[in-house]
Structures are given as structure tokens and as C-alpha cells.
PDB file of N, CA, C, O and CB in Angstrom:
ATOM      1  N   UNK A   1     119.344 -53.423-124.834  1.00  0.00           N
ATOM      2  CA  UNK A   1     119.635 -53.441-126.261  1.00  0.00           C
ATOM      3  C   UNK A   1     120.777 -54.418-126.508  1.00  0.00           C
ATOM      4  O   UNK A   1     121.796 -54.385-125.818  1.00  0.00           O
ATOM      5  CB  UNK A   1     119.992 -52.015-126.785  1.00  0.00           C
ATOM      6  N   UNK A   2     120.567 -55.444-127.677  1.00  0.00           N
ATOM      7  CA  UNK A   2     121.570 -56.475-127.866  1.00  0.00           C
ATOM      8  C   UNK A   2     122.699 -55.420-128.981  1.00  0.00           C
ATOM      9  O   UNK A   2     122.616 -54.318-129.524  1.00  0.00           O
ATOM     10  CB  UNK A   2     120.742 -58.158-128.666  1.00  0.00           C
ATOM     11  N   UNK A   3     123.831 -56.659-128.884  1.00  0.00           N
ATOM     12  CA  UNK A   3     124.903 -55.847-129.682  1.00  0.00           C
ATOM     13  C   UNK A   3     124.209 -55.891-131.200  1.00  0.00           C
ATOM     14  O   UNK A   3     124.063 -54.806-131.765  1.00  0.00           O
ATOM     15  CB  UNK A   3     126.626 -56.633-129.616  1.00  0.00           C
ATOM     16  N   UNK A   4     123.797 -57.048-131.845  1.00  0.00           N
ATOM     17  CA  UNK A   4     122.705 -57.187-132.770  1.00  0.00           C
ATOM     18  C   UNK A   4     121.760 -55.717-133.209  1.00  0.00           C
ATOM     19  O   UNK A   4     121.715 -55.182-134.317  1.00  0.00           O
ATOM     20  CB  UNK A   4     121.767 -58.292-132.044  1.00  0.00           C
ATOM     21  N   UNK A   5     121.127 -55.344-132.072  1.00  0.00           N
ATOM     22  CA  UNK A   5     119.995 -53.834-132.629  1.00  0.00           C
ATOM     23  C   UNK A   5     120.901 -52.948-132.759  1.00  0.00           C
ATOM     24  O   UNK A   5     120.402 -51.973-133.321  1.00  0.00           O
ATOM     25  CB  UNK A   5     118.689 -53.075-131.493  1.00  0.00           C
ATOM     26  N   UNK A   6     122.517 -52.709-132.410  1.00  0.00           N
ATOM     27  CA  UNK A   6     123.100 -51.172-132.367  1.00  0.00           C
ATOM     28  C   UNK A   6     123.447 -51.211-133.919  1.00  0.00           C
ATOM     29  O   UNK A   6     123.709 -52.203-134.599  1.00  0.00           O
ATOM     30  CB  UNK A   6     124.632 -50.812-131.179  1.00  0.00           C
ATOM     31  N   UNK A   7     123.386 -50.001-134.267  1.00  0.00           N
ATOM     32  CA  UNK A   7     124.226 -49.647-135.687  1.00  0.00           C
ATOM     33  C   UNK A   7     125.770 -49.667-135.841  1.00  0.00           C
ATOM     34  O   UNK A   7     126.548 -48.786-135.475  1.00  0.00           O
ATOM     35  CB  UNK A   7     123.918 -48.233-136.082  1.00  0.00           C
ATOM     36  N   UNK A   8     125.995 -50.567-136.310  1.00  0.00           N
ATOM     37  CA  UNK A   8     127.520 -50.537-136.764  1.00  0.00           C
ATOM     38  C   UNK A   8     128.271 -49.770-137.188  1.00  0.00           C
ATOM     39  O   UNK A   8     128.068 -49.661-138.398  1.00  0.00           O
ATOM     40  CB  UNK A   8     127.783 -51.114-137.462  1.00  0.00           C
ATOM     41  N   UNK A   9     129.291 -48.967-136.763  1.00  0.00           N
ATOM     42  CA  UNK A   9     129.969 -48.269-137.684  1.00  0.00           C
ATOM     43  C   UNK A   9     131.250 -48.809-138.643  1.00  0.00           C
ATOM     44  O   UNK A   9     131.793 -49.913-138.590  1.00  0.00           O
ATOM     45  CB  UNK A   9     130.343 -47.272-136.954  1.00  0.00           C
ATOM     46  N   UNK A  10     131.505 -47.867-139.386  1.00  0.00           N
ATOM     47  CA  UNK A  10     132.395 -48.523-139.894  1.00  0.00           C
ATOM     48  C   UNK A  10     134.313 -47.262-139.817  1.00  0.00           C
ATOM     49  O   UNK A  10     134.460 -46.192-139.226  1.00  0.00           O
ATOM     50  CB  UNK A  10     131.520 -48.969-141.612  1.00  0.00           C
ATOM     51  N   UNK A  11     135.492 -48.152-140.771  1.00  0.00           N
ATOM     52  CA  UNK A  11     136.458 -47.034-140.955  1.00  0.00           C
ATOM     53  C   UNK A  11     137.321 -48.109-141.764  1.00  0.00           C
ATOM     54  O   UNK A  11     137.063 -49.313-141.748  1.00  0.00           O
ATOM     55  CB  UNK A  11     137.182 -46.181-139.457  1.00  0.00           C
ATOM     56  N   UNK A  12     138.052 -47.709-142.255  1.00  0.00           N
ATOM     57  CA  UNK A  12     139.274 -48.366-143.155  1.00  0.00           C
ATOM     58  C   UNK A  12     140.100 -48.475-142.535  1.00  0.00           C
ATOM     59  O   UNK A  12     140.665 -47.633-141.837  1.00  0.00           O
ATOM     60  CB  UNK A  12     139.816 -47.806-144.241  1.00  0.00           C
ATOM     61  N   UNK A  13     140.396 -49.975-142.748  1.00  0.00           N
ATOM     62  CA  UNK A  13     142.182 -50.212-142.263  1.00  0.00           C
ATOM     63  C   UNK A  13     142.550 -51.134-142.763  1.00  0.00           C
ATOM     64  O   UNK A  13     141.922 -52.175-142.953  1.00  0.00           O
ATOM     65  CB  UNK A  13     142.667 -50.471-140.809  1.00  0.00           C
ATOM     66  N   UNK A  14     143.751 -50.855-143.081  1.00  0.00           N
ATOM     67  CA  UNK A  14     144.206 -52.277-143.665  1.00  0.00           C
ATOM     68  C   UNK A  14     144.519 -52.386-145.379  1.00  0.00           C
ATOM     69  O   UNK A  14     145.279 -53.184-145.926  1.00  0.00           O
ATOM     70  CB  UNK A  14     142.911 -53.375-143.299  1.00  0.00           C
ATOM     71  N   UNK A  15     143.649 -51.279-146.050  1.00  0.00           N
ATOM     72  CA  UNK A  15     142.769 -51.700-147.366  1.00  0.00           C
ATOM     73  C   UNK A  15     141.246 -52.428-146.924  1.00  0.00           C
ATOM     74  O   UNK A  15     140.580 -52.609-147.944  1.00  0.00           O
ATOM     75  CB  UNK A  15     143.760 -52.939-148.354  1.00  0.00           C
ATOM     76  N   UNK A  16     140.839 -52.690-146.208  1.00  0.00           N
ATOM     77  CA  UNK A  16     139.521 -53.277-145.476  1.00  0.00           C
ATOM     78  C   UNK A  16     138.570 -52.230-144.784  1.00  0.00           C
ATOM     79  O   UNK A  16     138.812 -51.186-144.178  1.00  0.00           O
ATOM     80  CB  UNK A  16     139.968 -54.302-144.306  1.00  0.00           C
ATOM     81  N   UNK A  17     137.363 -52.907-145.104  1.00  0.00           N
ATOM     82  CA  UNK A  17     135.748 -52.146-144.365  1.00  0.00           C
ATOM     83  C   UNK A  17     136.185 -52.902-143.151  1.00  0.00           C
ATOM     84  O   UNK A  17     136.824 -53.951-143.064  1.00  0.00           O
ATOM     85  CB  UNK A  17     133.731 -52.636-145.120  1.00  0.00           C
ATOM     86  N   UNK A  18     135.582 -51.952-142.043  1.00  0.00           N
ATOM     87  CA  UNK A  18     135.970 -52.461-140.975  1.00  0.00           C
ATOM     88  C   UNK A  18     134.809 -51.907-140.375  1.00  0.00           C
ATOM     89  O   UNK A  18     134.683 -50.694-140.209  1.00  0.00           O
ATOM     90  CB  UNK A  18     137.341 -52.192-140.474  1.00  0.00           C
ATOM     91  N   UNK A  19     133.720 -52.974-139.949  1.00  0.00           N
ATOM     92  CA  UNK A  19     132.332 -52.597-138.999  1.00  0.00           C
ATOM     93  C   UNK A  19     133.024 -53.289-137.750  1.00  0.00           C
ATOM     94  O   UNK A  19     133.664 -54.323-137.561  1.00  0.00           O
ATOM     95  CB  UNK A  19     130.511 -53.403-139.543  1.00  0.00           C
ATOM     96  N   UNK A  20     132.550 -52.128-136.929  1.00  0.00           N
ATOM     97  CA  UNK A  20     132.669 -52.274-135.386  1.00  0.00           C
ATOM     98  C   UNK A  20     131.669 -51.803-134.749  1.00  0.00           C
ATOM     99  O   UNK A  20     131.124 -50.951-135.450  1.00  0.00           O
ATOM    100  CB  UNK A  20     133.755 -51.667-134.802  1.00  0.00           C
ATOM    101  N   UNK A  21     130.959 -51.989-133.383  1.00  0.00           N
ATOM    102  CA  UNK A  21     130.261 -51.052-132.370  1.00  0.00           C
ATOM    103  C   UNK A  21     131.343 -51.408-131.111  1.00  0.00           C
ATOM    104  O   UNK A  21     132.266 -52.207-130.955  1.00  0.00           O
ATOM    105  CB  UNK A  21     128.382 -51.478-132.029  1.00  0.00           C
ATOM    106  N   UNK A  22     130.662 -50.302-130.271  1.00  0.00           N
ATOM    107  CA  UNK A  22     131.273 -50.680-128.785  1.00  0.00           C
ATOM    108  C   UNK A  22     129.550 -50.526-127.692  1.00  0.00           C
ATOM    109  O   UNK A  22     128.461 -50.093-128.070  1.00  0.00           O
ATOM    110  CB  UNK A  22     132.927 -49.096-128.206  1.00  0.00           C
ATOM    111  N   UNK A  23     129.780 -50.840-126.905  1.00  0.00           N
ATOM    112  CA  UNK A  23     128.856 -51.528-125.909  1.00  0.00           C
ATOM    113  C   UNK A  23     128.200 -49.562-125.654  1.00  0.00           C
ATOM    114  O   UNK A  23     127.026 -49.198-125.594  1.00  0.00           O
ATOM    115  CB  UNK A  23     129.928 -52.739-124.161  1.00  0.00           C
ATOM    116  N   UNK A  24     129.011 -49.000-125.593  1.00  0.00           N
ATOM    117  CA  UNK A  24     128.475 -47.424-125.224  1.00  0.00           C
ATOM    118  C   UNK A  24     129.180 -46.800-126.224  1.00  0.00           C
ATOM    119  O   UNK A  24     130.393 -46.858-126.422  1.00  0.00           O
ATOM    120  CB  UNK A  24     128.843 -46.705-123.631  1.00  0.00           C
ATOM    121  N   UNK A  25     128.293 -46.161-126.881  1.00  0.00           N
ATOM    122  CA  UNK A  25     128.702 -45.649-128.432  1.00  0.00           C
ATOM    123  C   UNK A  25     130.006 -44.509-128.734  1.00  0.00           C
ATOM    124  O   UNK A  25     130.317 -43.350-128.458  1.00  0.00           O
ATOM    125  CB  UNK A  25     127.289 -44.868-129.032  1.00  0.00           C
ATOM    126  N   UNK A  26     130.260 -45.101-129.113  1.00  0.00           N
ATOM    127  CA  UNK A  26     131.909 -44.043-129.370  1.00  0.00           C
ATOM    128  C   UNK A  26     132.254 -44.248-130.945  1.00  0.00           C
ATOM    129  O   UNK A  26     131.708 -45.137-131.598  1.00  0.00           O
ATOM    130  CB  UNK A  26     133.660 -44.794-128.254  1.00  0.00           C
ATOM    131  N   UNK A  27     133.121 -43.432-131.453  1.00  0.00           N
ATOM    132  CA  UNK A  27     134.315 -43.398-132.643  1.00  0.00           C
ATOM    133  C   UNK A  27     135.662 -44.221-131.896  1.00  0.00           C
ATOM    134  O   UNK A  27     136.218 -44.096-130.804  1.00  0.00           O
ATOM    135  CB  UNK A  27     134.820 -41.480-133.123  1.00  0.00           C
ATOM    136  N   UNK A  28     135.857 -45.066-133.015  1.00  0.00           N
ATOM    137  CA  UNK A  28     137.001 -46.171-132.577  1.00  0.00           C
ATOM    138  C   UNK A  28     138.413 -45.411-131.911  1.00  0.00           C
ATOM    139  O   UNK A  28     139.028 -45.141-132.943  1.00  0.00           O
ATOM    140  CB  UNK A  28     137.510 -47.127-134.104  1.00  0.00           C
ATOM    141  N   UNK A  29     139.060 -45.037-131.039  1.00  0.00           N
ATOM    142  CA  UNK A  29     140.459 -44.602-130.903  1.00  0.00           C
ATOM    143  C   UNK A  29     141.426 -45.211-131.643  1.00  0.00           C
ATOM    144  O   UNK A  29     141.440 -46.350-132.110  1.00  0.00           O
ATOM    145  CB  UNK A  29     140.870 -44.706-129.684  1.00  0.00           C
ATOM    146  N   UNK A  30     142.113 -44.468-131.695  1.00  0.00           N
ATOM    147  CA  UNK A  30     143.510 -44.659-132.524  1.00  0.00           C
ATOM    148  C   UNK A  30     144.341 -46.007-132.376  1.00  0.00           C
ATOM    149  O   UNK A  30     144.752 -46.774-133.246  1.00  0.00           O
ATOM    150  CB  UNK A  30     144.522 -43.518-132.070  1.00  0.00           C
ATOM    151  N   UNK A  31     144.455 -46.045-130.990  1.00  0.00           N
ATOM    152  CA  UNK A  31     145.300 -47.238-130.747  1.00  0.00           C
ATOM    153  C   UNK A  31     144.327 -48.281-130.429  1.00  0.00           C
ATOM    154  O   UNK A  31     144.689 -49.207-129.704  1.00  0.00           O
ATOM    155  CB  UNK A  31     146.380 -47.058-129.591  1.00  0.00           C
ATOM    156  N   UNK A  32     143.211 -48.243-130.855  1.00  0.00           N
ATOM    157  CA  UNK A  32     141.843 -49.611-131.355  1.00  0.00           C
ATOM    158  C   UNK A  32     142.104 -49.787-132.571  1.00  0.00           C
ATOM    159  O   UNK A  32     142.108 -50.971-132.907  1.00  0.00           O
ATOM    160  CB  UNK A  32     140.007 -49.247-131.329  1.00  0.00           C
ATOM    161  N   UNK A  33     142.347 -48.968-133.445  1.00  0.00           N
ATOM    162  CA  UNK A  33     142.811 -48.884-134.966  1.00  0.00           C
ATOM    163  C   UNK A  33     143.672 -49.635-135.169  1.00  0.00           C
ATOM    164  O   UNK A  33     143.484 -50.625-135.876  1.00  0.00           O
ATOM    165  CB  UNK A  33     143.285 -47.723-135.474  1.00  0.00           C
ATOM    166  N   UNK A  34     145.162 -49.291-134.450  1.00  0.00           N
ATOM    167  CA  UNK A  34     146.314 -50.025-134.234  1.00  0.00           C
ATOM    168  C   UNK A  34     146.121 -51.754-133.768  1.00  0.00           C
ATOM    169  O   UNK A  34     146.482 -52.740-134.411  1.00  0.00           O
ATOM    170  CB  UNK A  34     147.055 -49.170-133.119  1.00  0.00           C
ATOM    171  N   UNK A  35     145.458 -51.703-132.494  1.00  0.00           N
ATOM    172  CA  UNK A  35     145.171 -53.106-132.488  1.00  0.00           C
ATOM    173  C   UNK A  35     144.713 -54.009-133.455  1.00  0.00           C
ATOM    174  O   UNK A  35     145.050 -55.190-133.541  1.00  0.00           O
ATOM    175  CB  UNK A  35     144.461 -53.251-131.739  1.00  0.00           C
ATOM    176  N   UNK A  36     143.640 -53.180-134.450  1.00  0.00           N
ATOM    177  CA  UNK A  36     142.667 -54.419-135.070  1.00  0.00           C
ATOM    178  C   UNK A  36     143.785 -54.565-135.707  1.00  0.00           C
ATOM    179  O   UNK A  36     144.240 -55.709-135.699  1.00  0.00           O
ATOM    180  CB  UNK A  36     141.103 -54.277-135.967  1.00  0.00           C
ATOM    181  N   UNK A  37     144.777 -53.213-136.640  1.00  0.00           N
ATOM    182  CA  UNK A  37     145.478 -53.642-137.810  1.00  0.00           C
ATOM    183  C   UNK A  37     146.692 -54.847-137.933  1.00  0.00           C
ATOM    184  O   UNK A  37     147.210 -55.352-138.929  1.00  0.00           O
ATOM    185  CB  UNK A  37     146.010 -52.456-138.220  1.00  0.00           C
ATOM    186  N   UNK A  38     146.889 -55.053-136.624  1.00  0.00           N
ATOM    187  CA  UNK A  38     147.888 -55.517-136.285  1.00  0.00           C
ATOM    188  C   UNK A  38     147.338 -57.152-136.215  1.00  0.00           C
ATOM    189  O   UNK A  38     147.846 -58.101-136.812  1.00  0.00           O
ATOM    190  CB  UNK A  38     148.450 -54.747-135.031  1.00  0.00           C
ATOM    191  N   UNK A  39     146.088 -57.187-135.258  1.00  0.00           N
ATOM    192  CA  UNK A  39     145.101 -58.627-135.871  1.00  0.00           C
ATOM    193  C   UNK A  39     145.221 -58.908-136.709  1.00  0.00           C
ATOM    194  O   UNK A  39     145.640 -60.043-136.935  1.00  0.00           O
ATOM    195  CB  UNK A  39     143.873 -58.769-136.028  1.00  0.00           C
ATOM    196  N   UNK A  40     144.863 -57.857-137.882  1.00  0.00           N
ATOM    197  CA  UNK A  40     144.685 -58.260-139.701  1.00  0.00           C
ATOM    198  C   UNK A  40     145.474 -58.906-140.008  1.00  0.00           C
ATOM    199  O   UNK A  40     145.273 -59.944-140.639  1.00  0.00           O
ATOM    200  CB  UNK A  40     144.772 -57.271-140.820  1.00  0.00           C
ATOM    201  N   UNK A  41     147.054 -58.326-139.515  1.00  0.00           N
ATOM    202  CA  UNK A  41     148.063 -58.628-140.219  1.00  0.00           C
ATOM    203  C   UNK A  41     148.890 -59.954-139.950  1.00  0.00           C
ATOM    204  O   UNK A  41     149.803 -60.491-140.577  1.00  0.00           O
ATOM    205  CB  UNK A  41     148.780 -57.585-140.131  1.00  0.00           C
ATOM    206  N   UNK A  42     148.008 -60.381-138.401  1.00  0.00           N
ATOM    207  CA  UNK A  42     148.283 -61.508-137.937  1.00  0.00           C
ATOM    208  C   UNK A  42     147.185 -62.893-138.663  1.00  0.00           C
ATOM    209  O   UNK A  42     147.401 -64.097-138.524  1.00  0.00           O
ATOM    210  CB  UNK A  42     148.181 -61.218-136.339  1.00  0.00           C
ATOM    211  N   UNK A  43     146.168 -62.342-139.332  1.00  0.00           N
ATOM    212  CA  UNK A  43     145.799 -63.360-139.990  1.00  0.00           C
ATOM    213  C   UNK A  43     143.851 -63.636-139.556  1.00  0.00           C
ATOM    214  O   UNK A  43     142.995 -64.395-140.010  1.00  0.00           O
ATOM    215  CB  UNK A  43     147.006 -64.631-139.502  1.00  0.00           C
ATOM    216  N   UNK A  44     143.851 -62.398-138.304  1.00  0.00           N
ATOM    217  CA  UNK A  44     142.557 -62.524-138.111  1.00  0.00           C
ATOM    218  C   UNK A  44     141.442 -61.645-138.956  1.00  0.00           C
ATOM    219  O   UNK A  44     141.749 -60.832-139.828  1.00  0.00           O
ATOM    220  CB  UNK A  44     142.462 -62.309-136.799  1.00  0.00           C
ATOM    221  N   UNK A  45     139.868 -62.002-138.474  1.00  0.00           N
ATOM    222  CA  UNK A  45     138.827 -61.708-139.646  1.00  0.00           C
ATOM    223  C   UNK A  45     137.903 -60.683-138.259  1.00  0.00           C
ATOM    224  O   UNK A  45     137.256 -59.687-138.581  1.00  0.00           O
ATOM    225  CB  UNK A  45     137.798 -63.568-140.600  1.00  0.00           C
ATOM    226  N   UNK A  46     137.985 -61.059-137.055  1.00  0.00           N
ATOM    227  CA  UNK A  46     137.428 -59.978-136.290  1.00  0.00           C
ATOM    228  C   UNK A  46     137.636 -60.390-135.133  1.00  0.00           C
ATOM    229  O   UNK A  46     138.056 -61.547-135.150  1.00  0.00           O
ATOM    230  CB  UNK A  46     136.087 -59.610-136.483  1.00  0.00           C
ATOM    231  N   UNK A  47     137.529 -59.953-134.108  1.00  0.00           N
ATOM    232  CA  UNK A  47     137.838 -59.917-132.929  1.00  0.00           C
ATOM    233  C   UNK A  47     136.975 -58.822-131.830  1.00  0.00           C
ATOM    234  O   UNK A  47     136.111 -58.054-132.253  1.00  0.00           O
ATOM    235  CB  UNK A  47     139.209 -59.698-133.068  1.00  0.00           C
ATOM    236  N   UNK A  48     137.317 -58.889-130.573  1.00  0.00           N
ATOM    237  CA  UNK A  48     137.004 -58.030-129.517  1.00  0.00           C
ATOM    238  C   UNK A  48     137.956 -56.338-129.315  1.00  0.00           C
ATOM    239  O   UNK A  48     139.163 -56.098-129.370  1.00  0.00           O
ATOM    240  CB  UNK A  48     137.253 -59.081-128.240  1.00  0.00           C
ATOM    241  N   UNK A  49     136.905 -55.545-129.105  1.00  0.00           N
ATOM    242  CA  UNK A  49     137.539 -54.558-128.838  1.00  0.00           C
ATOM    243  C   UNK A  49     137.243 -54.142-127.115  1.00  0.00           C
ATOM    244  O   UNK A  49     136.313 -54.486-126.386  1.00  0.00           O
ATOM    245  CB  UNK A  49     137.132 -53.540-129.941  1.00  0.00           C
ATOM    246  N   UNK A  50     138.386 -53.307-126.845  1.00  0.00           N
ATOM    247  CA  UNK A  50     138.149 -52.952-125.439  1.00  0.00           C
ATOM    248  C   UNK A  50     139.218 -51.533-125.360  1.00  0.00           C
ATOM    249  O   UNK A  50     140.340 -51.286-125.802  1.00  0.00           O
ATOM    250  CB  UNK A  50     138.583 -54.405-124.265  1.00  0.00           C
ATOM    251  N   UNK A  51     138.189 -50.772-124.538  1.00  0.00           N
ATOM    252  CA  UNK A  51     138.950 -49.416-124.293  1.00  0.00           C
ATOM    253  C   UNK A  51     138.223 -48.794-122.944  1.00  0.00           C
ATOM    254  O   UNK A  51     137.051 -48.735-122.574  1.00  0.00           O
ATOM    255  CB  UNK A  51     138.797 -48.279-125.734  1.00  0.00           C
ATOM    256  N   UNK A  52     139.517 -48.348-122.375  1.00  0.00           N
ATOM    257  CA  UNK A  52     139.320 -47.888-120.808  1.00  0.00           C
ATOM    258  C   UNK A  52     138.977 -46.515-121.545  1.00  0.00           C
ATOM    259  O   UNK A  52     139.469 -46.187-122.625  1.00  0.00           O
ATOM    260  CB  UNK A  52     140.843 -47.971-119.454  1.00  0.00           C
ATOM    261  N   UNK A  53     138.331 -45.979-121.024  1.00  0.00           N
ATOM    262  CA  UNK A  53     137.041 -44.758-121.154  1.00  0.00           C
ATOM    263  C   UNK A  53     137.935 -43.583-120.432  1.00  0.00           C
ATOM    264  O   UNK A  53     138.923 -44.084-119.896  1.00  0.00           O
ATOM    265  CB  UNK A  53     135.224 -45.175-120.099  1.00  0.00           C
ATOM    266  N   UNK A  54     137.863 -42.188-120.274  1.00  0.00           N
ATOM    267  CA  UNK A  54     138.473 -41.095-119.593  1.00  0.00           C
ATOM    268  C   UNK A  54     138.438 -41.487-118.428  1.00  0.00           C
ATOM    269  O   UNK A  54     139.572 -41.448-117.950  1.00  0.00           O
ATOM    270  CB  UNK A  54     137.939 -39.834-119.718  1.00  0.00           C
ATOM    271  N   UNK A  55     137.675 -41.860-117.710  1.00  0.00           N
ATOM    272  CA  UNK A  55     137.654 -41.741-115.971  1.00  0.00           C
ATOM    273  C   UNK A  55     138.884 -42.597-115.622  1.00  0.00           C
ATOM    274  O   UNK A  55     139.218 -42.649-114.438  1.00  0.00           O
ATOM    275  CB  UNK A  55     136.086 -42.462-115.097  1.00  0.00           C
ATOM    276  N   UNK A  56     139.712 -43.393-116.712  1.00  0.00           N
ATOM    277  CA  UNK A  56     140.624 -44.476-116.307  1.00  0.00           C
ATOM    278  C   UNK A  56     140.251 -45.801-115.506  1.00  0.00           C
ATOM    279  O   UNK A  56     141.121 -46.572-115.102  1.00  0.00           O
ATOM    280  CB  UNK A  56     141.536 -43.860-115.569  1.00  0.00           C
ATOM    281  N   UNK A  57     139.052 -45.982-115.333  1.00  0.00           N
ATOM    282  CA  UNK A  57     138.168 -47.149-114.690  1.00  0.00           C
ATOM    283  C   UNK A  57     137.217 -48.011-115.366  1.00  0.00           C
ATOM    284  O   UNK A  57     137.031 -49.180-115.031  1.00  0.00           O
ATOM    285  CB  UNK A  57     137.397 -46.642-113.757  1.00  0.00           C
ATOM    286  N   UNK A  58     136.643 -47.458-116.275  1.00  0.00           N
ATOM    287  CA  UNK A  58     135.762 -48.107-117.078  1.00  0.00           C
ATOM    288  C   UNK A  58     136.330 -48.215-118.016  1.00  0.00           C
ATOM    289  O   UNK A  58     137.057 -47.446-118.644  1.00  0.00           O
ATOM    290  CB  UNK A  58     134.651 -47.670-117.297  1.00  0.00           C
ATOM    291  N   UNK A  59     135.782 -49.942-118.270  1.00  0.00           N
ATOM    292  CA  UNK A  59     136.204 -50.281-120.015  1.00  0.00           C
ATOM    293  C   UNK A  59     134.847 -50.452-121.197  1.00  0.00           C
ATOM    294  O   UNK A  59     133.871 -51.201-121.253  1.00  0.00           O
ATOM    295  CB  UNK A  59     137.118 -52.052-120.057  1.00  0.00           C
ATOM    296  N   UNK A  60     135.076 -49.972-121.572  1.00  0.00           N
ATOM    297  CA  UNK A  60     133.875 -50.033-122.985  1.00  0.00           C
ATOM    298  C   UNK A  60     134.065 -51.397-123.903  1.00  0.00           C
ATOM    299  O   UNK A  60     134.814 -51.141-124.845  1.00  0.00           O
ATOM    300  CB  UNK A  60     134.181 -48.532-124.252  1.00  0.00           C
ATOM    301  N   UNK A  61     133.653 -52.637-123.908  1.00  0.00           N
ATOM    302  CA  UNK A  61     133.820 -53.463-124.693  1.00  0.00           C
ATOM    303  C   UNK A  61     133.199 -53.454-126.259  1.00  0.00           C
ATOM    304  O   UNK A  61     132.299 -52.628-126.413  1.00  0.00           O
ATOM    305  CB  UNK A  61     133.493 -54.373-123.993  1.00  0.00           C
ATOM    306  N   UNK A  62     133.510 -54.162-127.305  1.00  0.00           N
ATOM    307  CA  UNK A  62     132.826 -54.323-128.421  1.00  0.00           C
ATOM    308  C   UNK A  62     133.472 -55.093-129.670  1.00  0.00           C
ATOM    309  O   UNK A  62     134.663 -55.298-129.435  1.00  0.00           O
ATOM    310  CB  UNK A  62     132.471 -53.079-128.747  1.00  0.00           C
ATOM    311  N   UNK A  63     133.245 -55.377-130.391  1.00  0.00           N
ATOM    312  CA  UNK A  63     133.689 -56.026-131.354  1.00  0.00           C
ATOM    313  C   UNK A  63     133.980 -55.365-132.757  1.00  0.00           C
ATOM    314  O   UNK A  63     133.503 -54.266-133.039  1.00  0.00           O
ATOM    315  CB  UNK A  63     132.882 -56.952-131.425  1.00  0.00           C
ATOM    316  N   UNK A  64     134.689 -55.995-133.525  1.00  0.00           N
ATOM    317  CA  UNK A  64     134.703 -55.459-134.647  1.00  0.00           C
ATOM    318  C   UNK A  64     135.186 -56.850-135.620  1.00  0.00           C
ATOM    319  O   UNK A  64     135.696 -57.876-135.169  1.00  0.00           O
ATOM    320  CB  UNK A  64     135.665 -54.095-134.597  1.00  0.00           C
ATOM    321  N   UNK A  65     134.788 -56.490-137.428  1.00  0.00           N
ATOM    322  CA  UNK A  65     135.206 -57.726-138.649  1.00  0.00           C
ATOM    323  C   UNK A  65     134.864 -57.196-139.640  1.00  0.00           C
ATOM    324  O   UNK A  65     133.976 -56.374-139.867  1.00  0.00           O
ATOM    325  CB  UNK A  65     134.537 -59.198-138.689  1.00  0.00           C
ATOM    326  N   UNK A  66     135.901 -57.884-140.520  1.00  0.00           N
ATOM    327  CA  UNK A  66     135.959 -57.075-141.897  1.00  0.00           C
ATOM    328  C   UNK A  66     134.505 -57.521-142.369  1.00  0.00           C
ATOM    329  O   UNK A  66     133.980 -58.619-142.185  1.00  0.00           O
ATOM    330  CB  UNK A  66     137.359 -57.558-143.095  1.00  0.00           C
ATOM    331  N   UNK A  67     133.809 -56.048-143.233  1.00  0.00           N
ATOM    332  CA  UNK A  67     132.987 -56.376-143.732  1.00  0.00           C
ATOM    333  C   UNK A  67     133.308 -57.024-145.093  1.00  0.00           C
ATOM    334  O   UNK A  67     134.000 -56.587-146.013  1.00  0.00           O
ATOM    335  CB  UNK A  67     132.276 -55.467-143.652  1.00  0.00           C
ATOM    336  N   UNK A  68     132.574 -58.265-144.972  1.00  0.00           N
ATOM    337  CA  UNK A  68     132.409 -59.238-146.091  1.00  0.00           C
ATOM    338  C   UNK A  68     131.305 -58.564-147.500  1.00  0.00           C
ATOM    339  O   UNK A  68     131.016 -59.353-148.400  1.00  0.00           O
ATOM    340  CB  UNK A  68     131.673 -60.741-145.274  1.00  0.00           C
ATOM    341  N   UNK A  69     130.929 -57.543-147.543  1.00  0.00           N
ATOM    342  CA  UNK A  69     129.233 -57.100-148.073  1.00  0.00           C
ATOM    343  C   UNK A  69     129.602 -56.342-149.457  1.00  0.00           C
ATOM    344  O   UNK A  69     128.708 -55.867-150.158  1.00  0.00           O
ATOM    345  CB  UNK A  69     128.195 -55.776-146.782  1.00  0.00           C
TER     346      UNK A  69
END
């Protein structure tokens, strides 16, 4: 499955729609929240997300950008 077929989710930050997926489906963590907002505020429109998973070994990659829609 491409990142393209997954369903996007979305959450607010910023004042901004914010669609993201991750590579293995999750709700964004907190300090993913923190990161993007801190992007925003640096001037970016979307970027990569990445989060080490419970086992402390695996990282879950994915992206996220303000929805334009």
C-alpha cells in the first residue's frame, strides 16, 4: 500500500488543518504535535514525521501539511 491509498488524518495546530498519516497507522503523539508546530512557526508547509514506537526500536515514519482544501 502506497502512502497515496492510506487515509489521512487530520488535528489542529497552529490555527491550521493539519493532514498527516504514518507508515503504520497511529494518532499523532504529542511531541509530533510539538514538532510540526514548531516547523509552522519556522516557516514550513509540511514535512516528515518520525516516531520510535513502544518497543524503543522501531520508528514509524510519515508525513504531514497544512491542508490547503
Amino acid at each position: 500500500m502506497t502512502a497515496k491509498a492510506k487515509e489521512n488524518r487530520t488535528t489542529r495546530i497552529c490555527a491550521h488543518t493539519i493532514s498527516y498519516w504514518y507508515r503504520k497507522d497511529m494518532e499523532m503523539p504529542e511531541c509530533e504535535e510539538e514538532h510540526v508546530k514548531e516547523m509552522i512557526c519556522e516557516g514550513y508547509v509540511e514535512g516528515e514525521l518520525c516516531c520510535i514506537m513502544s518497543d524503543g526500536n522501531t520508528e514509524n515514519r510519515g508525513w504531514w501539511s497544512i491542508d490547503r482544501s
